[in-house]
One Martini backbone bead per residue (centre of mass of N, CA, C, O) as a GRO file, in nm:
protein
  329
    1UNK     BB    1  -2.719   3.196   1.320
    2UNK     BB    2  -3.083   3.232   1.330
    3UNK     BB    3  -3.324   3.391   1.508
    4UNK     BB    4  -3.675   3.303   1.582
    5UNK     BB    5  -3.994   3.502   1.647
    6UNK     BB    6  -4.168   3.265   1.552
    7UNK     BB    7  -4.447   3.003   1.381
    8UNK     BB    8  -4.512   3.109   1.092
    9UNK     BB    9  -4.700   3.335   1.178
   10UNK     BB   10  -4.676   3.403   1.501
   11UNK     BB   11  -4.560   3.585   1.717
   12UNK     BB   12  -4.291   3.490   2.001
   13UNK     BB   13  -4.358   3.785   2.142
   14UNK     BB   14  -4.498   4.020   2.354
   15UNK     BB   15  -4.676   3.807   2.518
   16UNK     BB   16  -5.030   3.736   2.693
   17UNK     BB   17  -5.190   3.509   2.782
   18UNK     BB   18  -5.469   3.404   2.904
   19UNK     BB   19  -5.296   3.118   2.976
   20UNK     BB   20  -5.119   2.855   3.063
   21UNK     BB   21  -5.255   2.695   2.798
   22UNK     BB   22  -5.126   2.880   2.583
   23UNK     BB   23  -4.819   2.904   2.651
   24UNK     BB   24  -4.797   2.644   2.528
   25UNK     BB   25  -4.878   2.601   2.316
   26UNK     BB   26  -4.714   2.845   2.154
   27UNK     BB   27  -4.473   2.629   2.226
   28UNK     BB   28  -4.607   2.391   2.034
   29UNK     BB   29  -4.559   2.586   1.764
   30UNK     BB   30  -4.284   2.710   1.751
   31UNK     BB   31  -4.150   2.389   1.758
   32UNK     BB   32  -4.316   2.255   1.459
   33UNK     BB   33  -4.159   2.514   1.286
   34UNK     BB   34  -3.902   2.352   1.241
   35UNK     BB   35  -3.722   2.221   1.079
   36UNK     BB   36  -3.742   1.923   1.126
   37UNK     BB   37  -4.044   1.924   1.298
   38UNK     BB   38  -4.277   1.710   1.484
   39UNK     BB   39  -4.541   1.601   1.580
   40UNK     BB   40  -4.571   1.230   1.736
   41UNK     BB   41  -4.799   1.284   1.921
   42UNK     BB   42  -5.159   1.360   2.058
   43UNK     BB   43  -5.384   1.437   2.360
   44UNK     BB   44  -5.700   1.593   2.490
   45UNK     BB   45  -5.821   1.418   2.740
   46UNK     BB   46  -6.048   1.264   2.576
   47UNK     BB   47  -6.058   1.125   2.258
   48UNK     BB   48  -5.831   1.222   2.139
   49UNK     BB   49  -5.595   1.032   1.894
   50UNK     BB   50  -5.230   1.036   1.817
   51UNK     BB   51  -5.002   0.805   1.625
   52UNK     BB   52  -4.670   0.777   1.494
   53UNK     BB   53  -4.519   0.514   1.256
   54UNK     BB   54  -4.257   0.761   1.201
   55UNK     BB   55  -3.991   0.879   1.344
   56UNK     BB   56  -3.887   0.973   1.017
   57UNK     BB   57  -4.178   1.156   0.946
   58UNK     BB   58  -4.368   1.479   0.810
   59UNK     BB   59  -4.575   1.400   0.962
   60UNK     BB   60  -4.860   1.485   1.170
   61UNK     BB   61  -4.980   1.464   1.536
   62UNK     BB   62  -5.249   1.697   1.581
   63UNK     BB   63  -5.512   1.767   1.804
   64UNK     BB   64  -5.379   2.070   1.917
   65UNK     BB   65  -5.579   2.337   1.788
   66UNK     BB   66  -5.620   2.465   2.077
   67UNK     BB   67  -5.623   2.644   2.403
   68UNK     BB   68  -5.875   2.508   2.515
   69UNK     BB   69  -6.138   2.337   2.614
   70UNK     BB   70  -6.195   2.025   2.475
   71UNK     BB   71  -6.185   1.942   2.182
   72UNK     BB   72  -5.860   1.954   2.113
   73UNK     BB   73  -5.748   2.071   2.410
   74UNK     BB   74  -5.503   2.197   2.587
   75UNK     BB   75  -5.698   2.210   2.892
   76UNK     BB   76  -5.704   1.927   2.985
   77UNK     BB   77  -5.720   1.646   3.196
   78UNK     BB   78  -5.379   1.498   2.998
   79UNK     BB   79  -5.296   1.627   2.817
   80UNK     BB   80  -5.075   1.620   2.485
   81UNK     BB   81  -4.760   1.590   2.370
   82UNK     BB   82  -4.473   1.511   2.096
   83UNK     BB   83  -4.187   1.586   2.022
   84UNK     BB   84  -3.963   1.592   1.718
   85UNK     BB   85  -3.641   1.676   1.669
   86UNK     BB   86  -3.450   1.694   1.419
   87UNK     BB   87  -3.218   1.521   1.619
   88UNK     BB   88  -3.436   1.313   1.752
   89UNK     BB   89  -3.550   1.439   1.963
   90UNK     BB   90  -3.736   1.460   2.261
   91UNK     BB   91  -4.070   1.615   2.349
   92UNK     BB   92  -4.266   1.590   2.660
   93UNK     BB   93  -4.628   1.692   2.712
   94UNK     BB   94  -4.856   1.715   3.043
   95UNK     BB   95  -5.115   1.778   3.191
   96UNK     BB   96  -5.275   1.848   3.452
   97UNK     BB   97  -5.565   1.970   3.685
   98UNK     BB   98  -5.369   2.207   3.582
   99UNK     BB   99  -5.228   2.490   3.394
  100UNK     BB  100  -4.961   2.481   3.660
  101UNK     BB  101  -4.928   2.172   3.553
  102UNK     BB  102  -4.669   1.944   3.473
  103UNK     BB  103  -4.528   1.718   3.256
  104UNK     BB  104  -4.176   1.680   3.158
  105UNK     BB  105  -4.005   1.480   2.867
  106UNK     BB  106  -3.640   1.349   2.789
  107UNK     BB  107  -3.514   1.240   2.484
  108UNK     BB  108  -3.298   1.094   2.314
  109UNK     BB  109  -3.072   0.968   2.100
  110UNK     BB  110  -2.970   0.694   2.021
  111UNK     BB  111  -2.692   0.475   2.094
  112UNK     BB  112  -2.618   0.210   1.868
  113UNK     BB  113  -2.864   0.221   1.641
  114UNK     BB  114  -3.118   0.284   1.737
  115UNK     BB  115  -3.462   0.358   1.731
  116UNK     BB  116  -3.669   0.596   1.813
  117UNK     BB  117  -4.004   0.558   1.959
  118UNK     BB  118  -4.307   0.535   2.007
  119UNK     BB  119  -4.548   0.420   2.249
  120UNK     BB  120  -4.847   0.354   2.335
  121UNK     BB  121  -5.147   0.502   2.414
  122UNK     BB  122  -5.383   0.852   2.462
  123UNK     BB  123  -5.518   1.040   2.529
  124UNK     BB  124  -5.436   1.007   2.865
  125UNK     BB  125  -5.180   0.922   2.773
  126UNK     BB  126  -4.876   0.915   2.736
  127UNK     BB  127  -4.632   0.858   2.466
  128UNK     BB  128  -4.341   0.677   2.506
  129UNK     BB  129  -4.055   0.555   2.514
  130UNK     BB  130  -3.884   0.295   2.579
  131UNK     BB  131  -3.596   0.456   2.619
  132UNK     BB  132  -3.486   0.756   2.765
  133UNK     BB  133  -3.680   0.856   3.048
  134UNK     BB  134  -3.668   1.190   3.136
  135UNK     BB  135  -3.764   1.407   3.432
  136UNK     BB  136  -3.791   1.707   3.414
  137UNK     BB  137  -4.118   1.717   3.511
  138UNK     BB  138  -4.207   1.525   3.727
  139UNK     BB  139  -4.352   1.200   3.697
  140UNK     BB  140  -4.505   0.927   3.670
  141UNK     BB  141  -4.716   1.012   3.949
  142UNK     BB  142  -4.646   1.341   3.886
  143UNK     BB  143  -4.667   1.661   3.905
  144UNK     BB  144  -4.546   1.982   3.804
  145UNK     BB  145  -4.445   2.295   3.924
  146UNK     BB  146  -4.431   2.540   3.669
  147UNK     BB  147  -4.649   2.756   3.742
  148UNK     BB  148  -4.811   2.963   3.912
  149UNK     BB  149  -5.117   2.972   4.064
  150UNK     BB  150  -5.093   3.290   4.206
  151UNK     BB  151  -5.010   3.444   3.975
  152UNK     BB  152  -4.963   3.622   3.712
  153UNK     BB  153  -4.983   3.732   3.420
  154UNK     BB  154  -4.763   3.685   3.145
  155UNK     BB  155  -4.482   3.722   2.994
  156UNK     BB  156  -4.389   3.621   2.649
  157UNK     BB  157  -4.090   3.494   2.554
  158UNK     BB  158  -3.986   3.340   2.236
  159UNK     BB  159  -3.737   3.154   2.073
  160UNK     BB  160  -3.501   3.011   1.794
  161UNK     BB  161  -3.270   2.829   1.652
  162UNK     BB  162  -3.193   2.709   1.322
  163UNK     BB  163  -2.901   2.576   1.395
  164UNK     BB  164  -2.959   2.396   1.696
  165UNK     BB  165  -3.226   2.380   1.796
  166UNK     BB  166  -3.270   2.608   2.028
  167UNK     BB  167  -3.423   2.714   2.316
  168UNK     BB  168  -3.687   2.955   2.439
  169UNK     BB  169  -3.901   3.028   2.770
  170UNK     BB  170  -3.966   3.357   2.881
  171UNK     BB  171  -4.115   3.491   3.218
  172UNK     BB  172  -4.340   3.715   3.336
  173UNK     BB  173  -4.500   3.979   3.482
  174UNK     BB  174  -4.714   4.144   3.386
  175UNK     BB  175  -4.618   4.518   3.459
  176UNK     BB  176  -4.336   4.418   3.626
  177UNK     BB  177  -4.116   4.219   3.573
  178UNK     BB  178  -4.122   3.968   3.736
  179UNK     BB  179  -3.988   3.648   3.848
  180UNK     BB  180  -4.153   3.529   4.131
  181UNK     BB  181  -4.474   3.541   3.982
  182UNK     BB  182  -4.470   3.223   3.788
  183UNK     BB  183  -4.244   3.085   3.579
  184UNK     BB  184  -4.238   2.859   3.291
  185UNK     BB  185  -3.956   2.802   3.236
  186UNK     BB  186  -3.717   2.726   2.906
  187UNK     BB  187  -3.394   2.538   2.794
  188UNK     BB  188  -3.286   2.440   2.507
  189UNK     BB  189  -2.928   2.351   2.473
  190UNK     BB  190  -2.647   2.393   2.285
  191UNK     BB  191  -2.358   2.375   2.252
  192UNK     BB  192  -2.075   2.516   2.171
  193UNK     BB  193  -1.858   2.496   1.960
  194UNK     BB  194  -1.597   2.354   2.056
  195UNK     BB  195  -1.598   2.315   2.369
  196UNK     BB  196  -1.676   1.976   2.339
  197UNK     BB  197  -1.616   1.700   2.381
  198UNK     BB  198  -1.604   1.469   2.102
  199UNK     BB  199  -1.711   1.215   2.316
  200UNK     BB  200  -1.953   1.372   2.279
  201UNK     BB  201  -2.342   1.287   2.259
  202UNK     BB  202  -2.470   1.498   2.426
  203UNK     BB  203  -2.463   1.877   2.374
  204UNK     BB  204  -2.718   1.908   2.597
  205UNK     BB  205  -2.925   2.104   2.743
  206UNK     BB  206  -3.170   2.197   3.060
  207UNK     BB  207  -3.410   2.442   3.164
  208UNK     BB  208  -3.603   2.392   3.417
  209UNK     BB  209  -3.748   2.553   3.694
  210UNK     BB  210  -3.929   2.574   3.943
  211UNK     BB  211  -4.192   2.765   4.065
  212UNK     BB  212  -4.006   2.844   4.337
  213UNK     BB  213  -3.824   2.959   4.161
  214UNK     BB  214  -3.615   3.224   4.032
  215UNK     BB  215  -3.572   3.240   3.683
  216UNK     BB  216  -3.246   3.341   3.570
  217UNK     BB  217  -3.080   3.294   3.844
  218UNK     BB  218  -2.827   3.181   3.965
  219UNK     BB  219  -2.954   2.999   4.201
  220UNK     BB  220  -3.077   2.805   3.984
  221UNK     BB  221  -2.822   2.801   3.747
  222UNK     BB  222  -2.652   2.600   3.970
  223UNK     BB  223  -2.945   2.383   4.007
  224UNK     BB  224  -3.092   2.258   3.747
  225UNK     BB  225  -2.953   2.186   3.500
  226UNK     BB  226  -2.970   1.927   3.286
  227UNK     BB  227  -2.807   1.617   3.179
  228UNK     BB  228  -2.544   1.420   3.017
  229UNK     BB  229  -2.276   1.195   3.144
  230UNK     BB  230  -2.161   0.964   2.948
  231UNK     BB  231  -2.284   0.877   2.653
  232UNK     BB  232  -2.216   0.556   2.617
  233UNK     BB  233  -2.123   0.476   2.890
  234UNK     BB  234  -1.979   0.459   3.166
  235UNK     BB  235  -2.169   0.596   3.410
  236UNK     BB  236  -2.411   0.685   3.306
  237UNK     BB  237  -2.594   1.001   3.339
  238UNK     BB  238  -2.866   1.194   3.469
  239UNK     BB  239  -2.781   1.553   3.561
  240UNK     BB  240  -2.671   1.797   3.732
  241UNK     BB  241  -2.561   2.106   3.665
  242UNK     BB  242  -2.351   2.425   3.638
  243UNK     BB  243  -2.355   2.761   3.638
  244UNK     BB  244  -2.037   2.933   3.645
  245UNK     BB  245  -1.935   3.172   3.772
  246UNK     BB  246  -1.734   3.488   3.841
  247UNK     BB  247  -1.452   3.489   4.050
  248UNK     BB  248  -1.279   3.755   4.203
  249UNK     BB  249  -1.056   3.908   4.473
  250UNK     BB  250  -1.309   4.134   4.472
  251UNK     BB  251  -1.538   3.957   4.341
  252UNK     BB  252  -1.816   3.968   4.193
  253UNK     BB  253  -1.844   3.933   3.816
  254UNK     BB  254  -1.987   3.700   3.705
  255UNK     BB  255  -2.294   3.866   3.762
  256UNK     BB  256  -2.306   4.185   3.813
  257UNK     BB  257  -2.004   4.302   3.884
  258UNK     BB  258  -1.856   4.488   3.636
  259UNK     BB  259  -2.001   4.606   3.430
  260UNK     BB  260  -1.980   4.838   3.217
  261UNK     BB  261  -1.756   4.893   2.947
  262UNK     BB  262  -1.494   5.110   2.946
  263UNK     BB  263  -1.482   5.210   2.660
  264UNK     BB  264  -1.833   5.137   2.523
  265UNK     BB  265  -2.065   5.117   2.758
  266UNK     BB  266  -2.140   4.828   2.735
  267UNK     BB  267  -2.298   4.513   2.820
  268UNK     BB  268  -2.149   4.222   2.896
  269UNK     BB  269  -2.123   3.903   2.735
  270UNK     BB  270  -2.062   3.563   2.930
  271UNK     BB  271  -2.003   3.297   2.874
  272UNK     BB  272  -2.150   2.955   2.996
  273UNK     BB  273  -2.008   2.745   3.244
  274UNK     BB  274  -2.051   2.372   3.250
  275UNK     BB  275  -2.033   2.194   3.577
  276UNK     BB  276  -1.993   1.895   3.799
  277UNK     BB  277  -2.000   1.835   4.074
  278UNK     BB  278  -1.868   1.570   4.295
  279UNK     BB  279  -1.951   1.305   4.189
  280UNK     BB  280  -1.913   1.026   3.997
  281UNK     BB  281  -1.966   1.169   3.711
  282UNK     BB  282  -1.785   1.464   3.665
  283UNK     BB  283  -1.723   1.774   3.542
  284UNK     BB  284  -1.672   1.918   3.211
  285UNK     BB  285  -1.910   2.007   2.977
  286UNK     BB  286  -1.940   2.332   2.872
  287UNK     BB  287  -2.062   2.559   2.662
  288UNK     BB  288  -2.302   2.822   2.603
  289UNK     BB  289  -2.521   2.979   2.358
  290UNK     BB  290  -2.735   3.154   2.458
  291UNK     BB  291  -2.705   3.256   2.745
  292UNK     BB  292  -2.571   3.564   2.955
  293UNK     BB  293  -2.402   3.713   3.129
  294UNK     BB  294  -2.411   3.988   3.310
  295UNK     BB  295  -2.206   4.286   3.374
  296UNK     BB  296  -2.486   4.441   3.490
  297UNK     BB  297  -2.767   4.540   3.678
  298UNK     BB  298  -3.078   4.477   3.561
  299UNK     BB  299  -3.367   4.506   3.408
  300UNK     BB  300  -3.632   4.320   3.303
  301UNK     BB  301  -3.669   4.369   2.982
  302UNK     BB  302  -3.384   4.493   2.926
  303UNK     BB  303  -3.253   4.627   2.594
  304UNK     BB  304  -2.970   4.518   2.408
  305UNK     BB  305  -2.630   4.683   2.256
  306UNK     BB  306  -2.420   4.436   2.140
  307UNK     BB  307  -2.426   4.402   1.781
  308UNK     BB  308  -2.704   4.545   1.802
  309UNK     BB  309  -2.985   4.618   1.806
  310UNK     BB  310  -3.171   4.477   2.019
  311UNK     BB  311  -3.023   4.198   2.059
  312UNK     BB  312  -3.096   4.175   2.336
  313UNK     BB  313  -3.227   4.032   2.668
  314UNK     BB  314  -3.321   4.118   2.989
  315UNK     BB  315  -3.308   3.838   3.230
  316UNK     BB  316  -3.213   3.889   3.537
  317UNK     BB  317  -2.868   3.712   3.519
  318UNK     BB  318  -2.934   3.744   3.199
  319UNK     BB  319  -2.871   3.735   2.865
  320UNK     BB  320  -3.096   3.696   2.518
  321UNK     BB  321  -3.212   3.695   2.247
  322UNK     BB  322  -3.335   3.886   2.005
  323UNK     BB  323  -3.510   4.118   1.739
  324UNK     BB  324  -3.524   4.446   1.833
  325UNK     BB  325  -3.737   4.507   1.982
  326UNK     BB  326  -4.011   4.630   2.182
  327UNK     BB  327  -4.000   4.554   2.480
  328UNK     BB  328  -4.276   4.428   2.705
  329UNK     BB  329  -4.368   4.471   3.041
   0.00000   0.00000   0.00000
């Protein structure tokens, strides 16, 4: 497992773009250069697009040469573009009348022996699968709020792992650190291996909180992670489960409350179980490979040394890999 914190030409660390729809675009610019990833499809909601017609071909259909607006641009009201992932799962993205609006849409690799393809589009429609379309943000008839409207900009940093091609998009407000007034946070995670039962075929889950909610803190990471349960059995569905926190006799322990390890004065971090509780199918989805819960409360932006010179980074509740480098505030 190692993490990558380019795009292959740009770091995609440390950014602050001048619009959402840069932030976006350089998170689609990314996820395409993952090997075995590349755009399946995308309209620039004026006149251009391009649609691949082999699902599991390594042409790209990117018309989204720039993060402006006009020709080719993604900041155009309907632009899109849908990524097909190594392990064969969609993710797709359309912006809507403004660029802290948009739809996000996930489908995963079919089981059953069908093969996922899109379906034609348009510059200004989305193209989707045929079957297995979750509405990640927005909806079929609406955009989701992704980023806040009137918030600051962003300070942005994403990394992807080469090894399970988990990835995370997390922003604050650039020069305070806040995380109350951005938005913008997504994670497709793989589960760490052998966590869960043999039977799951479908060891992913995303996490992209509303733009109303404060991303990265326990709260939202109780309630928003989406997922399958019982994938290609009966009784299937995709659904939100919870990032269990850990409480103790004497009050809570992670997130926060552990504080810095007694030996060696680190702050540990403590890998994250997801389990969906409530109605049928509940129960224990696995463990989580990415973020893990902090040890002790810390400020956003700081890089923690726990395996190495600052290999972590502090986001709210949670601390994400890093590469080393001096965060920006």
């Amino acid at each position: 497992m190692t993490w990558q914190f380019s795009d292959g030409t740009n770091p995609t660390f440390n950014l602050q773009p001048s619009t959402y729809d840069e932030a976006v675009w350089r998170l689609k610019q990314m996820l395409k250069s993952m090997t075995g990833s590349f755009v399946a499809g995308s309209g620039d909601g004026l006149s251009q697009y391009q649609l691949g017609d082999h699902p599991y071909g390594t042409q790209h259909y990117d018309v989204l040469t720039g993060y402006g607006s006009g020709a080719n641009g993604i900041a155009n009201n309907n632009a899109w573009f849908a990524l097909k992932m190594p392990s064969g799962r969609f993710l797709m993205f359309q912006r809507g009348s403004a660029s802290w609006t948009w739809r996000i849409v996930y489908s995963p690799l079919t089981v059953g022996g069908s093969v996922q393809t899109l379906q034609a589009g348009s510059s200004t429609a989305m193209a989707l699968p045929a079957f297995d379309v979750n509405w990640v943000k927005g909806s079929p008839s609406t955009y989701g709020f992704w980023f806040y409207s009137s918030g600051g900009l962003c300070r942005l940093n994403m990394g992807y792992d080469d090894a399970t091609f988990s990835f995370y998009m997390a922003c604050w407000v650039a020069g305070s650190a806040s995380l109350s007034q951005v938005g913008g946070s997504l994670l497709f995670e793989k589960l760490a291996a052998n966590s869960y039962p043999s039977e799951d075929v479908e060891p992913y889950l995303i996490y992209c909180p509303d733009y109303g909610t404060i991303a990265w803190k326990v709260s939202s990471l109780q309630s928003s992670p989406v997922t399958y349960l019982r994938r290609g059995l009966s009784g299937e569905i995709f659904a939100g489960v919870s990032a269990c926190s850990y409480m103790g006799p004497y009050g809570l322990a992670f997130p926060g409350g552990a504080s810095s390890n007694p030996y060696n004065g680190k702050d540990d971090g403590l890998p994250v179980v997801y389990a969906k509780v409530g109605s049928w199918p509940c129960g224990y989805k696995g463990i989580g490979s990415v973020y893990r819960w902090t040890s002790a409360t810390r400020g956003t932006g700081q890089a923690l040394n726990q395996y190495g010179i600052r290999d972590r980074i502090v986001i709210g509740d949670c601390n994400l890999p890093w590469n080393g480098e001096l965060p920006l505030v």
